[in-house]
Backbone as numpy.savetxt, mean C-alpha at the origin, in Angstrom:
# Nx Ny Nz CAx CAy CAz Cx Cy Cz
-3.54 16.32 -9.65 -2.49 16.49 -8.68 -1.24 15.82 -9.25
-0.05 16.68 -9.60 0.83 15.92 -9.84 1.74 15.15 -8.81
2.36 14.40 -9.78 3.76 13.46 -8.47 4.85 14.43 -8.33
5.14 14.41 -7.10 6.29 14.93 -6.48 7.73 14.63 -6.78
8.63 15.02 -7.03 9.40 14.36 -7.46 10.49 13.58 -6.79
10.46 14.21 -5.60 10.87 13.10 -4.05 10.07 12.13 -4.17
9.27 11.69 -4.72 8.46 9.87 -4.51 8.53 9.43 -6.12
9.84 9.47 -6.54 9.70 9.18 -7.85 10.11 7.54 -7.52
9.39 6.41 -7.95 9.77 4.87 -7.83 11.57 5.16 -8.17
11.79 4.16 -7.54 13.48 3.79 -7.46 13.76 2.89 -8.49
12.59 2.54 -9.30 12.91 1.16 -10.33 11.89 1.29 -11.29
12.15 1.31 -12.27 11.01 1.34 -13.46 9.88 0.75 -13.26
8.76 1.72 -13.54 7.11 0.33 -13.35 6.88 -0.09 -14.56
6.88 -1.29 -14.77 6.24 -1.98 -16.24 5.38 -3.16 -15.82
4.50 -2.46 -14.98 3.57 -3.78 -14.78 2.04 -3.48 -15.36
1.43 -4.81 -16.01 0.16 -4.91 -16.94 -0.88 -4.91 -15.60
-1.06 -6.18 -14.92 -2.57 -5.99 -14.32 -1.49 -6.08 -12.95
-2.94 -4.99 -12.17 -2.37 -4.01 -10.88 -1.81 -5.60 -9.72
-1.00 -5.04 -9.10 -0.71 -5.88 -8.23 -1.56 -6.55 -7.20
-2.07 -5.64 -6.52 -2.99 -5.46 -5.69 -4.05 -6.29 -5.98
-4.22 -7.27 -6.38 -5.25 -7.92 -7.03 -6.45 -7.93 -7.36
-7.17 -6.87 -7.88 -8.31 -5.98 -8.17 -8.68 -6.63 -9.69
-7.15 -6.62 -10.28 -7.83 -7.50 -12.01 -7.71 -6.29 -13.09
-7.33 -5.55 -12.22 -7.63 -3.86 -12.93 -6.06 -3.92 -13.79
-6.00 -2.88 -14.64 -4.78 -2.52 -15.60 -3.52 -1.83 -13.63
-2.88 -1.43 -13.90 -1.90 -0.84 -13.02 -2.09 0.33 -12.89
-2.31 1.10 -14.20 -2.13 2.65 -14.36 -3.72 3.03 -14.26
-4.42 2.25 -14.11 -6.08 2.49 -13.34 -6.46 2.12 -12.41
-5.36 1.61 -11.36 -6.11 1.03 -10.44 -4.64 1.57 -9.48
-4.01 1.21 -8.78 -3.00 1.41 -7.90 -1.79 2.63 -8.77
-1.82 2.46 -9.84 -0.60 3.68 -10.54 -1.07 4.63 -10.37
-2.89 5.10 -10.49 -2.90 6.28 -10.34 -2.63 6.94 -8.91
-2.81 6.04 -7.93 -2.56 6.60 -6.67 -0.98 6.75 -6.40
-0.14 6.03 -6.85 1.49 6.21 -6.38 1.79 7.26 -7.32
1.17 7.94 -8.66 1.70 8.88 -9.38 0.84 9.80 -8.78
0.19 10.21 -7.61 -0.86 11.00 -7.14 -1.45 11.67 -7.93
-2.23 11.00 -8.82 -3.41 11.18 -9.80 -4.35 11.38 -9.00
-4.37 10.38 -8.09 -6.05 10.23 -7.02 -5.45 9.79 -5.93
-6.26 9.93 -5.15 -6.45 9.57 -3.54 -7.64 8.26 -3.34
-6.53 7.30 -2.43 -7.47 6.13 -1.90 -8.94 6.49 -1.50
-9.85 6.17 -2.15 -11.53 6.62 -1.66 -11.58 5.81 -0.15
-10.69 4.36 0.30 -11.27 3.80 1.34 -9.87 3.57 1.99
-10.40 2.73 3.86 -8.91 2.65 3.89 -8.28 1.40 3.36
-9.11 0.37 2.35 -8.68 -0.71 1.94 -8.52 -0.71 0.95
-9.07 0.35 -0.08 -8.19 0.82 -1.49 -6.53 1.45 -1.09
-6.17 2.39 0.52 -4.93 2.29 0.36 -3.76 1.32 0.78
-4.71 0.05 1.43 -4.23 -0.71 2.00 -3.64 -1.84 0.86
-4.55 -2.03 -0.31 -4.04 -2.75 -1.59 -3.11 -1.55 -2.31
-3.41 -0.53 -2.16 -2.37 0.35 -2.92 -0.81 0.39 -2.43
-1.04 0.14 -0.47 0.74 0.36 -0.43 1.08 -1.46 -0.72
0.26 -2.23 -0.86 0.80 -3.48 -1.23 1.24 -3.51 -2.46
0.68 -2.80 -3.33 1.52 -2.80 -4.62 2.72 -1.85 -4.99
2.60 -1.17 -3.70 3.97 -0.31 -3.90 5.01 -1.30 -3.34
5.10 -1.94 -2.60 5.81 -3.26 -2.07 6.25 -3.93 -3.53
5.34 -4.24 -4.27 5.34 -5.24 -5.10 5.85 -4.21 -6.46
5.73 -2.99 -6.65 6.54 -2.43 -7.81 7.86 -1.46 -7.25
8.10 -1.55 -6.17 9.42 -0.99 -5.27 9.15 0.39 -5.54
7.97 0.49 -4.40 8.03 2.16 -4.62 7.87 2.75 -3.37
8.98 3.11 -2.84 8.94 3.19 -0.95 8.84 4.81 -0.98
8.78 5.87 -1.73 8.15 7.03 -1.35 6.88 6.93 -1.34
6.48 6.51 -2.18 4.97 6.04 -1.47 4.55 5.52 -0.81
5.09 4.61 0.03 4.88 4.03 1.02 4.92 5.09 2.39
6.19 6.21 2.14 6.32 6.93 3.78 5.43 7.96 3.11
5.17 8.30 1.74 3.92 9.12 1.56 2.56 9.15 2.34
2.35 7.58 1.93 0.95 7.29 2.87 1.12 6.85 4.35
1.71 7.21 4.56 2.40 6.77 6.47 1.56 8.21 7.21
1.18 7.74 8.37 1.19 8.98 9.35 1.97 9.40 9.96
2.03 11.20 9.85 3.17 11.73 10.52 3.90 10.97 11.36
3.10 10.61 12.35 3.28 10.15 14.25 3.89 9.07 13.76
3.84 7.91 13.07 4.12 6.77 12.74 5.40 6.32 11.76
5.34 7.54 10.71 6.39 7.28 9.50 7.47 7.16 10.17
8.71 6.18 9.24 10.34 6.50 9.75 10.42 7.17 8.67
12.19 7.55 9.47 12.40 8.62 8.47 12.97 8.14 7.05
13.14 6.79 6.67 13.68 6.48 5.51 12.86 5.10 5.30
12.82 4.48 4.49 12.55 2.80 4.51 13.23 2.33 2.97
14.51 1.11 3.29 14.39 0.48 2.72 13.94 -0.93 1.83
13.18 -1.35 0.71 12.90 -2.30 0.44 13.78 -2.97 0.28
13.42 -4.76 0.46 14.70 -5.78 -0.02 14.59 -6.13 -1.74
15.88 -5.67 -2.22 15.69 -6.12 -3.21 15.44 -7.88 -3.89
15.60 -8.31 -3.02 15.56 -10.00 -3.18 13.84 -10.67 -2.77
13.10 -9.68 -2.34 11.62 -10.00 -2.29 11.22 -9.36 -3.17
9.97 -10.79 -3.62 9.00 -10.50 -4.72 7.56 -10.77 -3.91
6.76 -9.97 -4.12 5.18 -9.96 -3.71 4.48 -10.91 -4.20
3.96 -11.71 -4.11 3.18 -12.48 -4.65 1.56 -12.68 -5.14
1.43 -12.09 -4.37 -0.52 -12.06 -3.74 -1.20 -11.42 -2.93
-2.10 -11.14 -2.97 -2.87 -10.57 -1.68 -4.27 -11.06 -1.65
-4.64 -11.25 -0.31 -5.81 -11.64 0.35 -6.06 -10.55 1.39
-7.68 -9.89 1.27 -7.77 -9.32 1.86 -9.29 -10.40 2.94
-8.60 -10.30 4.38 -9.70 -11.15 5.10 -10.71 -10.41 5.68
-10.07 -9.23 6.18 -11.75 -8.60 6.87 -11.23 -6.86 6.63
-12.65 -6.25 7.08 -11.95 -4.67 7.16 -13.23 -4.32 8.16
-12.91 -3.52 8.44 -13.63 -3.02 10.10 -13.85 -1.30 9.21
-14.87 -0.71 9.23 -14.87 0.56 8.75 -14.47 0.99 7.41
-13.69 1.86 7.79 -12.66 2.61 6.60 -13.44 2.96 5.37
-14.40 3.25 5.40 -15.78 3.66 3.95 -15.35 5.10 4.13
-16.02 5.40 2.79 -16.26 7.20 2.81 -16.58 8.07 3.45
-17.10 7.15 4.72 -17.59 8.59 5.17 -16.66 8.33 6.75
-16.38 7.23 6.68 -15.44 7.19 8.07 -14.18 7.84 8.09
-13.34 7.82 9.85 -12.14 8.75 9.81 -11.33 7.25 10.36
-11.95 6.48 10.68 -10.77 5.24 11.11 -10.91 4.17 10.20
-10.03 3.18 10.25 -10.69 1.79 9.91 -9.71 0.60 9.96
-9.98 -0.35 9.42 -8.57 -1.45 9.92 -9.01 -2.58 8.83
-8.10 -2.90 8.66 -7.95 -3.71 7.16 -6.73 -5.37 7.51
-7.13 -6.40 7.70 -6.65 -7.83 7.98 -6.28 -8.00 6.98
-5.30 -8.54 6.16 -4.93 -8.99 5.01 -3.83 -9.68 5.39
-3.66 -10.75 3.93 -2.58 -11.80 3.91 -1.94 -11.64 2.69
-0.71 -11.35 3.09 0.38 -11.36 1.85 1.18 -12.02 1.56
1.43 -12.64 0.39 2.40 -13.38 0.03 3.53 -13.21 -0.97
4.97 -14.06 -0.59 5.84 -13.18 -1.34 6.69 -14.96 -1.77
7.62 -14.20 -2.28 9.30 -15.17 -2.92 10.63 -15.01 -2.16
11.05 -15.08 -1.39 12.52 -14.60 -1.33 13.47 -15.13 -1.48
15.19 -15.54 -1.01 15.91 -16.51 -1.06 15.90 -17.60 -0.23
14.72 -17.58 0.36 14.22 -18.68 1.34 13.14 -19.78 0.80
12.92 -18.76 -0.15 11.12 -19.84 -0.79 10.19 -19.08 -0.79
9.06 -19.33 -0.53 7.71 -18.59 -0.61 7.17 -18.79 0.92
6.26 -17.67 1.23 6.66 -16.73 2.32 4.95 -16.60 2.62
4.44 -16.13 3.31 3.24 -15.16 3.51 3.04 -14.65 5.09
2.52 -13.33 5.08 2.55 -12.40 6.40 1.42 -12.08 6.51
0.81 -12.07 7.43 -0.70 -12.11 8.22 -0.91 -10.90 9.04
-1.15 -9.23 9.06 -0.99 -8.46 9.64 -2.99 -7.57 9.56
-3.05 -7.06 10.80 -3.98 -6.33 11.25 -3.99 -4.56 11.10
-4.12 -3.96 9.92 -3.39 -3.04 9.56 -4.50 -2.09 10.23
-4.10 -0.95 10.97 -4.81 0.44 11.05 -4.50 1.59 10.34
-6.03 2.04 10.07 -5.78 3.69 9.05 -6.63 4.40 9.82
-6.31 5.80 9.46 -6.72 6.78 9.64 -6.95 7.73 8.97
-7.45 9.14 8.27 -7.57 9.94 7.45 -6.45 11.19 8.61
-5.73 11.56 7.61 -4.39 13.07 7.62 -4.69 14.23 6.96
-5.23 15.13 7.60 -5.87 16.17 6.31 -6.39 15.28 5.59
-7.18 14.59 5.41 -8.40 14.50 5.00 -8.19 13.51 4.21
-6.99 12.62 4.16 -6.76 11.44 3.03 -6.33 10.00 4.17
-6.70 9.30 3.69 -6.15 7.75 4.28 -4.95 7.67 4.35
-4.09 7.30 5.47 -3.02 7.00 5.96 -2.69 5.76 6.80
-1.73 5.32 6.64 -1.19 3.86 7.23 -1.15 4.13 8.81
-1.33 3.92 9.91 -1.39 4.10 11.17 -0.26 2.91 11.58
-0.59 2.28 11.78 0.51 1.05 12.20 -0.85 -0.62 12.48
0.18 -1.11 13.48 -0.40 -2.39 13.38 -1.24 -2.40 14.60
-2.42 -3.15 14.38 -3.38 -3.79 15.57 -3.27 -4.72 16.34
-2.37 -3.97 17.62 -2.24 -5.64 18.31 -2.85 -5.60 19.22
-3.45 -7.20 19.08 -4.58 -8.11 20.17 -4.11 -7.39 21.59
């Protein structure tokens, strides 16, 4: 499947091991999904995947993997945040053979403030038949 050329990254990728913290190379682990090589198998492979689109500034992929109902119509990233890390704490579902699931993770970043981290309850869903970002789980 090739990349579209409306989700072409806004900024060169030159990154060695994937963001997403897997340990993996970039271009085998999270690159192939933002160059739509492959599709997230879970909803917590796309849940580390749009974290590394965060972390290599790649916001068509980000409203790529958005659900219809949910996407805006534009998103800008800040250029003055850097990603730092990810912790993933729990995931509820989201396997192969499921259509929902929800993914807890902790992210951490840099900005002109210092160092940062955001604590969010993420929901997915499958869109025609692929994992999509739903929005957030609130208590």
């Amino acid at each position: 499947m090739a990349r579209r050329d409306s989700r072409q990254p806004r900024r060169a990728v030159t990154v060695g091991v994937c963001p997403c913290g897997t340990g993996l190379p970039y271009g085998d682990c999270c690159g192939r999904l933002h160059s739509g090589e492959a599709q997230a198998p879970t909803a917590e492979a796309l849940m580390r995947s749009r974290y590394a689109a965060f972390a290599v500034g790649d916001p068509d992929y980000l409203l790529h993997s958005w659900h219809s109902s949910t996407r805006p119509a534009r998103l800008r990233l800040d250029p003055g945040q850097r990603w730092t890390g990810l912790e993933i704490v729990a995931t509820e579902q989201g396997g192969l053979f499921d259509s929902t699931g929800t993914v807890e993770f902790r992210a951490h970043y840099r900005d002109g403030a210092g160092a940062g981290s955001m604590t969010e309850r993420s929901r997915f869903v499958r869109e025609d038949g692929r994992w999509v970002y739903l929005d957030v789980d609130k208590p």
